[in-house]
C-alpha positions as YAML, in Angstrom:
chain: A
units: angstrom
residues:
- id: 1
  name: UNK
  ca: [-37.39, 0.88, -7.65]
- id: 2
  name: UNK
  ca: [-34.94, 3.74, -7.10]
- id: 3
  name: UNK
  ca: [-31.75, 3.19, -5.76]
- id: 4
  name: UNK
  ca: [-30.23, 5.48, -2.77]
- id: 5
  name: UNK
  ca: [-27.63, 7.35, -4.89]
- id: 6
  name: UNK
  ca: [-30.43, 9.04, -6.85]
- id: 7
  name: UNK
  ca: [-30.39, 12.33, -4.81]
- id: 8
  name: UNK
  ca: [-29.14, 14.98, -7.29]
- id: 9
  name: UNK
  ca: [-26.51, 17.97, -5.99]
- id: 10
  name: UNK
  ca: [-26.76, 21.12, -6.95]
- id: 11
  name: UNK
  ca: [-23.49, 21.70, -7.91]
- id: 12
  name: UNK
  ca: [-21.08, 19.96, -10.02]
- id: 13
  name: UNK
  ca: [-18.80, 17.31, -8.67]
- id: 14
  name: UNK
  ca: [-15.21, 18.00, -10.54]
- id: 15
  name: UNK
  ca: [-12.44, 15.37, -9.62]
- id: 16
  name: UNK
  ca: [-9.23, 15.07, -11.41]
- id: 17
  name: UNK
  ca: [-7.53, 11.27, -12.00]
- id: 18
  name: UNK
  ca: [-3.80, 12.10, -12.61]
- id: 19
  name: UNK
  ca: [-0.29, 10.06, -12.70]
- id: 20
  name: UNK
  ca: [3.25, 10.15, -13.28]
- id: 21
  name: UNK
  ca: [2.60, 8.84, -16.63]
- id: 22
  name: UNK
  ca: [0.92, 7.16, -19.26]
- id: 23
  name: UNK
  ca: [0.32, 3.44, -18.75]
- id: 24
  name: UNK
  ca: [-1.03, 3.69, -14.84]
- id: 25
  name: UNK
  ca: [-4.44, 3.18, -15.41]
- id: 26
  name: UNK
  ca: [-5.92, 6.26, -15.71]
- id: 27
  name: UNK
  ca: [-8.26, 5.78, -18.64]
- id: 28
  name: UNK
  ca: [-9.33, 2.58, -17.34]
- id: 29
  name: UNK
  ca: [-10.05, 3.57, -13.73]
- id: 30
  name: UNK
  ca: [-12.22, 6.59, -15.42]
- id: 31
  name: UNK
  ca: [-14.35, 4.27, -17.52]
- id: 32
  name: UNK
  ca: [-15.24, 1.69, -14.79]
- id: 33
  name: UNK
  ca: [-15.79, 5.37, -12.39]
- id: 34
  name: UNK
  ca: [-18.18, 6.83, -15.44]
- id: 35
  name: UNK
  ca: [-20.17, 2.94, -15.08]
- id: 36
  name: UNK
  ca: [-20.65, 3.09, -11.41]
- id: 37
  name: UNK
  ca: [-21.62, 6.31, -11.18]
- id: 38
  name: UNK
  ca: [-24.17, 6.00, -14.16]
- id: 39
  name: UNK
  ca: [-25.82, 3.31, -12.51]
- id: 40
  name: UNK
  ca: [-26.41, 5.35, -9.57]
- id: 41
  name: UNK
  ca: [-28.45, 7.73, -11.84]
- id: 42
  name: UNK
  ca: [-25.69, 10.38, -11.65]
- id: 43
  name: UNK
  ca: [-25.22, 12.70, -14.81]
- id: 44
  name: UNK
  ca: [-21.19, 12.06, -15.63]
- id: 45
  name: UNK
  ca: [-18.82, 14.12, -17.98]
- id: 46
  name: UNK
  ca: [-15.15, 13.30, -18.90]
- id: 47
  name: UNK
  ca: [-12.10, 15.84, -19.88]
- id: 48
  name: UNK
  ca: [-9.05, 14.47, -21.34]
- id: 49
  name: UNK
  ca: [-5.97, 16.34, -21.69]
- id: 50
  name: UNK
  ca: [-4.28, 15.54, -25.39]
- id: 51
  name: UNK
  ca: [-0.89, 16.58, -25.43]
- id: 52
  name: UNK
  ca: [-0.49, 15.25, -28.73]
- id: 53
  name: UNK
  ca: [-2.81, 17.96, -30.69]
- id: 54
  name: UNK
  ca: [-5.73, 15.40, -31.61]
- id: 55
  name: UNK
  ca: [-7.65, 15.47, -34.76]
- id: 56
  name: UNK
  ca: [-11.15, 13.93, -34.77]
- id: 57
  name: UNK
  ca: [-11.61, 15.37, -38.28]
- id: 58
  name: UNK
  ca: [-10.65, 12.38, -41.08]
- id: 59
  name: UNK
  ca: [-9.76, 14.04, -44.40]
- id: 60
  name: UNK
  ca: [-12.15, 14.16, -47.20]
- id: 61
  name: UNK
  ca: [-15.01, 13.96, -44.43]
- id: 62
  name: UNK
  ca: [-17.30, 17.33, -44.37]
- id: 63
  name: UNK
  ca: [-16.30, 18.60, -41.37]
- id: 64
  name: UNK
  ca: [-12.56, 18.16, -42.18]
- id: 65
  name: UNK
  ca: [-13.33, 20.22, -44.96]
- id: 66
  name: UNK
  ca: [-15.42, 22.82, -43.41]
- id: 67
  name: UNK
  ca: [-12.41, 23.15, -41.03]
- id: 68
  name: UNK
  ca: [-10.08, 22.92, -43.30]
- id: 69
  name: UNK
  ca: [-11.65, 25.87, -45.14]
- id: 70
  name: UNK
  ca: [-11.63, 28.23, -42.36]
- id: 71
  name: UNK
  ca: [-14.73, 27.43, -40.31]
- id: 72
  name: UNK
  ca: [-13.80, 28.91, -36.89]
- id: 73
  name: UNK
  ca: [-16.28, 25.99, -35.23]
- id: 74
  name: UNK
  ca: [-17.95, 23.19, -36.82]
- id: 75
  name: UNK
  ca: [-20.66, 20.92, -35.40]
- id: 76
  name: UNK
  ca: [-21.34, 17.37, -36.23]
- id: 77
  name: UNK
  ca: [-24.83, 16.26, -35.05]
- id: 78
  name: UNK
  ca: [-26.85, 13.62, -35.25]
- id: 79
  name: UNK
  ca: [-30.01, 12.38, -33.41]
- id: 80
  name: UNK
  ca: [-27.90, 10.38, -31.00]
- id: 81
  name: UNK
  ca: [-24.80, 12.43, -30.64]
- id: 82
  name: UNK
  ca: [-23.40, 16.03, -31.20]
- id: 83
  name: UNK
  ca: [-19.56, 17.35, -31.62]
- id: 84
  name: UNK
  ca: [-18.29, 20.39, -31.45]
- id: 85
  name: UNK
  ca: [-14.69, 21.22, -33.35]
- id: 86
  name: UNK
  ca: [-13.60, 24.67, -32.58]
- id: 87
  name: UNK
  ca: [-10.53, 26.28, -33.50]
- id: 88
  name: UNK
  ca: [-8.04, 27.74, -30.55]
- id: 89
  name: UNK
  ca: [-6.11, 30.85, -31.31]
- id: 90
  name: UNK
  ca: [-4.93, 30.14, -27.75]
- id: 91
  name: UNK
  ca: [-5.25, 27.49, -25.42]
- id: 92
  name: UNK
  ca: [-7.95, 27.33, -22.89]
- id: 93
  name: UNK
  ca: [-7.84, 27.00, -18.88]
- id: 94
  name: UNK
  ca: [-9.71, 23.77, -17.57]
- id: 95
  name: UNK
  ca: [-12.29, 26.60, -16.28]
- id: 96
  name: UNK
  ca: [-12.97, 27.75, -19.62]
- id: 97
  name: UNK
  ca: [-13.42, 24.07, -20.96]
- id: 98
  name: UNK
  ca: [-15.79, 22.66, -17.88]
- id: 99
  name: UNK
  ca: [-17.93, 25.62, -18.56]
- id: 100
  name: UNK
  ca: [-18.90, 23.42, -21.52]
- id: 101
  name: UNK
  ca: [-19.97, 20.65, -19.98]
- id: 102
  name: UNK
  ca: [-23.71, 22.47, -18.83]
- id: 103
  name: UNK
  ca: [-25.36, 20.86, -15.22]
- id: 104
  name: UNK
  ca: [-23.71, 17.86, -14.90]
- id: 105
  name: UNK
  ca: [-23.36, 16.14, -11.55]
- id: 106
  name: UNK
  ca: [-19.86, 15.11, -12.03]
- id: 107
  name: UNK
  ca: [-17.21, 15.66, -14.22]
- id: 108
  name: UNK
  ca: [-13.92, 13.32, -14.37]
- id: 109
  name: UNK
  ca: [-10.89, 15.29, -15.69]
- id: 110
  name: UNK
  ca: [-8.18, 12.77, -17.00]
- id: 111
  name: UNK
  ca: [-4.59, 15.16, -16.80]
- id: 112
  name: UNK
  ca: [-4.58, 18.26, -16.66]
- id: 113
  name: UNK
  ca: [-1.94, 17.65, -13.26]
- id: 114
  name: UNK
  ca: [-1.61, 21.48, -12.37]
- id: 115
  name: UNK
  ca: [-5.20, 22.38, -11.14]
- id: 116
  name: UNK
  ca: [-6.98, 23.34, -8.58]
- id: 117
  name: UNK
  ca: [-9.85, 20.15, -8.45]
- id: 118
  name: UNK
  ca: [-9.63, 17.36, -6.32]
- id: 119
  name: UNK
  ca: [-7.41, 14.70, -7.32]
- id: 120
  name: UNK
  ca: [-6.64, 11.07, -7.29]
- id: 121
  name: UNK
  ca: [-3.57, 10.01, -8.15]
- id: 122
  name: UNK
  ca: [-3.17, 6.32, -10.14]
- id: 123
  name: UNK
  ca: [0.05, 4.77, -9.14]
- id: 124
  name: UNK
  ca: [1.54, 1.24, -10.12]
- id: 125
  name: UNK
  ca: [4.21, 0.29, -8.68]
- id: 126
  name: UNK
  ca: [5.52, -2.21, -11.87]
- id: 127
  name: UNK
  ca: [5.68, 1.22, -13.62]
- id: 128
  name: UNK
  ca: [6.71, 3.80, -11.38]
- id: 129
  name: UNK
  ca: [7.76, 4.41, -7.89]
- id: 130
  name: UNK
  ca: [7.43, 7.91, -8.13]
- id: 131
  name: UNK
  ca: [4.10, 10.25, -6.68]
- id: 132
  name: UNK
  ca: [2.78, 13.26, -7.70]
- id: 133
  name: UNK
  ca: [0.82, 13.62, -4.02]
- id: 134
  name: UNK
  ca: [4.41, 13.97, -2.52]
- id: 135
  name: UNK
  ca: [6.15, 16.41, -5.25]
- id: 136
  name: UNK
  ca: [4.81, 19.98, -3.94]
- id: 137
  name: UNK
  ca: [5.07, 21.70, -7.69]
- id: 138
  name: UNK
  ca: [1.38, 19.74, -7.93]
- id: 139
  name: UNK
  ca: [-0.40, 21.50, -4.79]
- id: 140
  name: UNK
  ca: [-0.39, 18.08, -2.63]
- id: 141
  name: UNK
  ca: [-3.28, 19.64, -0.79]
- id: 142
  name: UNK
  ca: [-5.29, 19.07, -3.54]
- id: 143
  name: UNK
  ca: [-4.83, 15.51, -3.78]
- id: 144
  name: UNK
  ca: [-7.52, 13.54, -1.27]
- id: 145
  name: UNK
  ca: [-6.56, 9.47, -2.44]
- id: 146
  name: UNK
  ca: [-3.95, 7.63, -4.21]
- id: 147
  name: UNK
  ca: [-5.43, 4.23, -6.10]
- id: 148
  name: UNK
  ca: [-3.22, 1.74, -6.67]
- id: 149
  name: UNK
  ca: [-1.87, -1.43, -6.74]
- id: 150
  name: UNK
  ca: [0.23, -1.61, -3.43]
- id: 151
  name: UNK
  ca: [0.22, -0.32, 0.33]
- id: 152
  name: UNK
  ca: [2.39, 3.37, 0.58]
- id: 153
  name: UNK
  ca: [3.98, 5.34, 2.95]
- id: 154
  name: UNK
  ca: [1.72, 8.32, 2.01]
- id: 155
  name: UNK
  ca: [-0.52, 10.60, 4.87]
- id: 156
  name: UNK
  ca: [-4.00, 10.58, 2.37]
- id: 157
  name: UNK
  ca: [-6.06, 7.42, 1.91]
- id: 158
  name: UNK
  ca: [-4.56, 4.57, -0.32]
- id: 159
  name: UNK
  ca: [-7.58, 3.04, -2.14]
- id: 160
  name: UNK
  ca: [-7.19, -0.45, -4.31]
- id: 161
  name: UNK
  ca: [-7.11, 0.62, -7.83]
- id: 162
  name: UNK
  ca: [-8.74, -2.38, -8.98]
- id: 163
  name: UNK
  ca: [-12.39, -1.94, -7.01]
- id: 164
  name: UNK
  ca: [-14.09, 1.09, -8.87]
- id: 165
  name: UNK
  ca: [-17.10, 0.69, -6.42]
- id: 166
  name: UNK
  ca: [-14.90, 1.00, -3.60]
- id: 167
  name: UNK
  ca: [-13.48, 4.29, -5.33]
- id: 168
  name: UNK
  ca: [-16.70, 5.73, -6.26]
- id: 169
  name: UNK
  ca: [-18.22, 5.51, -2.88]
- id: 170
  name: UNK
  ca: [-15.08, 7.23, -1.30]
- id: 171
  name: UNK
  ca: [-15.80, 9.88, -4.06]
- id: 172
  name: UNK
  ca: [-19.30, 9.86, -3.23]
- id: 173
  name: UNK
  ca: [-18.35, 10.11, 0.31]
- id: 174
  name: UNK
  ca: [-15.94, 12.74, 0.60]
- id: 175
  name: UNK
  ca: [-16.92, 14.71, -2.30]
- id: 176
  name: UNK
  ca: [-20.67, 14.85, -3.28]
- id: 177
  name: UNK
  ca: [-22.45, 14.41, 0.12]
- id: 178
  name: UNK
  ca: [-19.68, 17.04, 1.01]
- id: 179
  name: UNK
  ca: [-21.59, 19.44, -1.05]
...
């Protein structure tokens, strides 16, 4: 038996999940998101932002050294998963990057705070007391919910961080059937 969130959308779903700072919950909000949504038979793709210049190569590996000798992209594949390393001579915009992920019916961008997506913003109070949604150098029309942890004086919806069902469907709600 289907369930009723099987209807496909023709166009991509892009939400951003954003906070003051590391430690709110972001990662783990975007996990339990990527589960619900999965089970309602949605296609789901993530973008982090890495300020700290990852590297997924591990010396003496192939790859590493294919990289390491110049290779302007390598691709790791297997018959369960593929990776792409490329090689930036200058950074990309998020446009550039979600061109990547194909027909997806959502994608779940995790930073990135300056675009032009959709955002919630992940606030815990034992943390921080400070919001992005009212600091107008982030667009605060952009932002549509703030998850978290306690009740706030804020003019969007205040959803509980902790009930990624509840989340989803506002996401499903206001964004997807939007479409």
């Amino acid at each position: 038996m289907e369930n009723s969130y099987s209807n496909k959308k023709e166009k991509t779903t892009i939400l951003s999940i954003i906070s003051t700072k590391s430690g709110m919950g972001k990662t783990t909000l975007v996990e339990s998101l990527i589960k619900v949504f999965k089970s309602r038979n949605y296609t789901v793709g993530t973008l982090k932002y890495d300020v700290k210049k990852f590297d997924i190569d591990k010396e003496g590996k192939d790859s590493y050294r294919f990289s390491h000798a110049g290779a302007d992209n390598v691709i790791i594949a297997s018959s369960k998963k593929l990776a792409m390393i490329q090689s930036l001579k200058e950074e990309k915009t998020i446009e550039e990057i979600i061109t990547l992920f194909g027909n997806l019916d959502i994608i779940l961008i995790e930073g990135f705070k300056n675009n032009i997506y959709p955002k919630i913003e992940v606030h815990i109070k034992a943390i921080d007391n400070n919001l992005l949604c009212k600091n107008s150098h982030y667009g605060t029309s952009n932002f549509i919910a703030v998850a978290s942890d306690e009740n706030l004086d804020v003019n969007i919806p205040i959803l509980n961080l902790n009930d990624s069902v509840s989340i989803a469907d506002f996401i499903e709600d206001n964004l997807i059937k939007e479409k």
